[in-house]
C-alpha positions in Angstrom: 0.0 0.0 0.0 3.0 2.0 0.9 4.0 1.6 -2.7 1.1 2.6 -4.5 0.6 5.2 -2.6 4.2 7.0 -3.7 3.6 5.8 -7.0 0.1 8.0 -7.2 1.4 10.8 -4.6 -1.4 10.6 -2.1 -1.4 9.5 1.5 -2.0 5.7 2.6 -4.6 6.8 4.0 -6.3 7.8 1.0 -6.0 5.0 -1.1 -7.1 2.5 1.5 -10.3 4.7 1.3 -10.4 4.6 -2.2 -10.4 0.6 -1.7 -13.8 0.6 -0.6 -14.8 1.5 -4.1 -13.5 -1.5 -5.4 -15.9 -3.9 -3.3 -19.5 -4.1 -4.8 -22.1 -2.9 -2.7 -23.4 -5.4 -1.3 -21.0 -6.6 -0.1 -19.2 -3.2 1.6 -21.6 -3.6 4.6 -19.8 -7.2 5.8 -16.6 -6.3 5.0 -14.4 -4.5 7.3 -12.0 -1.7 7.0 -9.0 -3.7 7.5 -10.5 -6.7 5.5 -10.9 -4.6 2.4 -6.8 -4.7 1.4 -7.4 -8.7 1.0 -10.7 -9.0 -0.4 -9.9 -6.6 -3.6 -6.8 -7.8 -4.2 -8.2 -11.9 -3.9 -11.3 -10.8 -6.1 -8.5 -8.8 -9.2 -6.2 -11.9 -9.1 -8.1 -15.1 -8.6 -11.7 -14.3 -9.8 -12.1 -14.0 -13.7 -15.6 -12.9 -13.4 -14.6 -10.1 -11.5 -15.6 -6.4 -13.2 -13.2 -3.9 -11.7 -15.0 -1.3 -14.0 -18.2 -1.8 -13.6 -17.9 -2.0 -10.0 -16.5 1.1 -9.8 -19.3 3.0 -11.9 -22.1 1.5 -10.0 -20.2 2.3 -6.8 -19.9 6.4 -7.9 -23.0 6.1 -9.7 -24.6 5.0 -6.0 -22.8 8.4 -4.6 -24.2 10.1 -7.3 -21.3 11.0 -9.3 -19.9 10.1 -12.3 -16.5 7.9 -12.6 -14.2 9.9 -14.6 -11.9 7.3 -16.7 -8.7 8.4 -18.3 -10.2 8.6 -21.5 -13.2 10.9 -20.3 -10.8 13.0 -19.2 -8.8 13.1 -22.0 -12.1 13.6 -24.3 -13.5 16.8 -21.9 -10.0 18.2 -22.2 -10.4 17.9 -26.2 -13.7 19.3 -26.1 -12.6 22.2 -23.7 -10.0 23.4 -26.1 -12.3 22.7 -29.0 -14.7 25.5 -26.9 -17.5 22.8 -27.7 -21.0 24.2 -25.8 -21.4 22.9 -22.3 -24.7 21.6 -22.9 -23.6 19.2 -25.8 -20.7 18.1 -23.3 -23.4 17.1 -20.3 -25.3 15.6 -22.6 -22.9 13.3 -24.3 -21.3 11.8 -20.7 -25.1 11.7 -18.7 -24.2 14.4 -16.3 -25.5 17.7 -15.6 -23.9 20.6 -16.6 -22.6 21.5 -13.4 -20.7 18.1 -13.0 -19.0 18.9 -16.5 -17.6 22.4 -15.3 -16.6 20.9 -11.9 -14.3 18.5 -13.4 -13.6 20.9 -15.5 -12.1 23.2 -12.4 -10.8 19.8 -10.5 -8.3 19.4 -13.3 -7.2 22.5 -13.3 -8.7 23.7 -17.6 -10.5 26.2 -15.9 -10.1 28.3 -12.2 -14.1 28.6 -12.0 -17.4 27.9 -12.9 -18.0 30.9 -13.5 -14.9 30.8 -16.3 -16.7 27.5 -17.6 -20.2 29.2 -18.0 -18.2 32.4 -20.0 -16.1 29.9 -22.3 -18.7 27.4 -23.1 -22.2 28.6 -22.2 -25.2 26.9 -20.6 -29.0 26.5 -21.6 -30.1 29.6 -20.9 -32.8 30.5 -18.6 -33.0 26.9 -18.1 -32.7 24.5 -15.1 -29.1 24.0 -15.3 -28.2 27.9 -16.2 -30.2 28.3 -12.6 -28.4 25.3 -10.6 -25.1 26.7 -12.1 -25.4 30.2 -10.7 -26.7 28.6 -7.7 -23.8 26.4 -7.2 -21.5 29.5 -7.6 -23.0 31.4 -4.8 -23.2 28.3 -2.4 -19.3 27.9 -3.5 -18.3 31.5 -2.9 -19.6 30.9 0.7 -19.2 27.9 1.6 -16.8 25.9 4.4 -16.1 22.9 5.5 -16.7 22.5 9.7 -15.0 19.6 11.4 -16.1 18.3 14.5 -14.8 15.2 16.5 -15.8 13.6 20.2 -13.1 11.6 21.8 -10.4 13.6 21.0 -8.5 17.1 22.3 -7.5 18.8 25.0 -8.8 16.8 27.9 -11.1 18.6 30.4 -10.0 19.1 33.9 -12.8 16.8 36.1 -14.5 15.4 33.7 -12.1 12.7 32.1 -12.8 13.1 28.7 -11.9 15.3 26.1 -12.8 18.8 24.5 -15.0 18.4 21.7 -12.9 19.5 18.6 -14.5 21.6 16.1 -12.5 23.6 13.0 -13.2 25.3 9.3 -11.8 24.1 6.2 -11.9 25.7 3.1 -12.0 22.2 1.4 -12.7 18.4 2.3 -9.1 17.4 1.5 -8.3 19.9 4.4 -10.5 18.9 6.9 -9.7 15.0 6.1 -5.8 16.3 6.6 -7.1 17.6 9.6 -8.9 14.3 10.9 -6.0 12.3 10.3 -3.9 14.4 12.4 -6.6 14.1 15.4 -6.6 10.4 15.1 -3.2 10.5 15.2 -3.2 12.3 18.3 -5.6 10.1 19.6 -4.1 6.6 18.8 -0.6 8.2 20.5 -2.3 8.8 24.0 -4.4 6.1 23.7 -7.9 8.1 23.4 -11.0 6.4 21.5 -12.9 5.7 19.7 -13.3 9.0 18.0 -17.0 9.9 16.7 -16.7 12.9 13.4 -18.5 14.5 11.1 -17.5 17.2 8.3 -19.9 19.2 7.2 -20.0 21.2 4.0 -22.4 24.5 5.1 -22.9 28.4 4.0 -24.1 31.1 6.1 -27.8 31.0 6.9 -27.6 27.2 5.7 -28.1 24.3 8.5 -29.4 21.7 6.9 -28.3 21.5 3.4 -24.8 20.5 2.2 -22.5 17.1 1.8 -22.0 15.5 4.7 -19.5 12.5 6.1 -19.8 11.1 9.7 -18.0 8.1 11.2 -16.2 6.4 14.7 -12.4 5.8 14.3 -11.4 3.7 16.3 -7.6 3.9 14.6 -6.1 6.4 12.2 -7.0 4.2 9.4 -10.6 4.0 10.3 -11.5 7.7 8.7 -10.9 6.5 5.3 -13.7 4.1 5.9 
């Protein structure tokens, strides 16, 4: 795991979350986190039957988002610097319009939506034009808030610890964050450790992604 994980320039920790992806759903719920290593790399070697591919689609597709293969990329790239209408893009991959630009700005092509709406267009006056306008606001004002039981300053008295609660300005930060609070935590011997990040705007409690979970190591968030 150490390995791959140079080879793709991420943390352990992320790719053993990314393993979980790999395991079709229904089997995810009987497998655990440490179990998941073994079964995937069992299921690539000694079952023939096994579709790492389709797997993964139904398994974003279930998250609602859309797998991004190295030839979609490669293809939205080509159709970026071809200036080919955002619309036709969506349509052709069966995603909305605001997926399109997103990856769009995740791979770096553009540094906005907004850049994506001005260099390719949407439908206008439509759903999408609204949802995409929308998503720019929400983006503009949005943070991520992490919050963790189990794990902090310990309070004077009362034998436990502070609750721990932080903004990010994106998940990847507040996930850099948890890891170093499980750290902590697995180095004084504290746990389990309940979380949840958030994803929330101001005047907005209830809408937003969400991730919750109990560590009970470091490796557990990835879970």
């Amino acid at each position: 795991m150490e390995d791959i994980a140079e080879v793709l320039q991420r943390t352990v920790k992320s790719v053993r979350g990314r393993l979980l992806r790999l395991v079709p759903l229904e089997l995810q719920a009987t497998l655990k986190p440490s179990e998941r290593e073994l079964w995937v790399r069992e299921a690539l070697n000694a079952d023939e039957t096994y579709d790492w591919l389709a797997t993964l689609r139904e398994n974003y597709s279930a998250r609602r988002e859309h797998f991004w293969s190295t030839a979609d990329t490669t293809l939205l790239r080509e159709k970026w610097e071809a200036r080919e209408p955002l619309p036709n893009i969506a349509e052709e991959f069966g995603i909305s319009e605001v997926m399109a630009a997103q990856h769009l700005c995740r791979h770096g092509l553009a540094q906005s939506m907004q850049e994506v709406v001005d260099r390719l267009g949407v439908t206008p006056g439509g759903t999408i034009d609204i949802r995409t306008r929308m998503a720019l606001d929400r983006a503009a004002a949005s943070v991520w808030v992490l919050i963790t039981d189990g794990v902090g300053t310990r309070v004077p008295g009362l034998n436990r610890q502070r609750q721990h609660v932080s903004t990010h300005v994106s998940l990847e930060d507040a996930e850099d964050r948890l890891d170093d609070l499980l750290r902590e935590a697995e180095a004084h011997g504290y746990g389990p450790v309940k979380w949840s990040i958030v994803c929330r705007s101001l005047g907005d409690d209830t809408t937003g992604q969400e991730r919750h979970g109990i560590a009970e190591d470091v490796d557990d968030v990835a879970s």
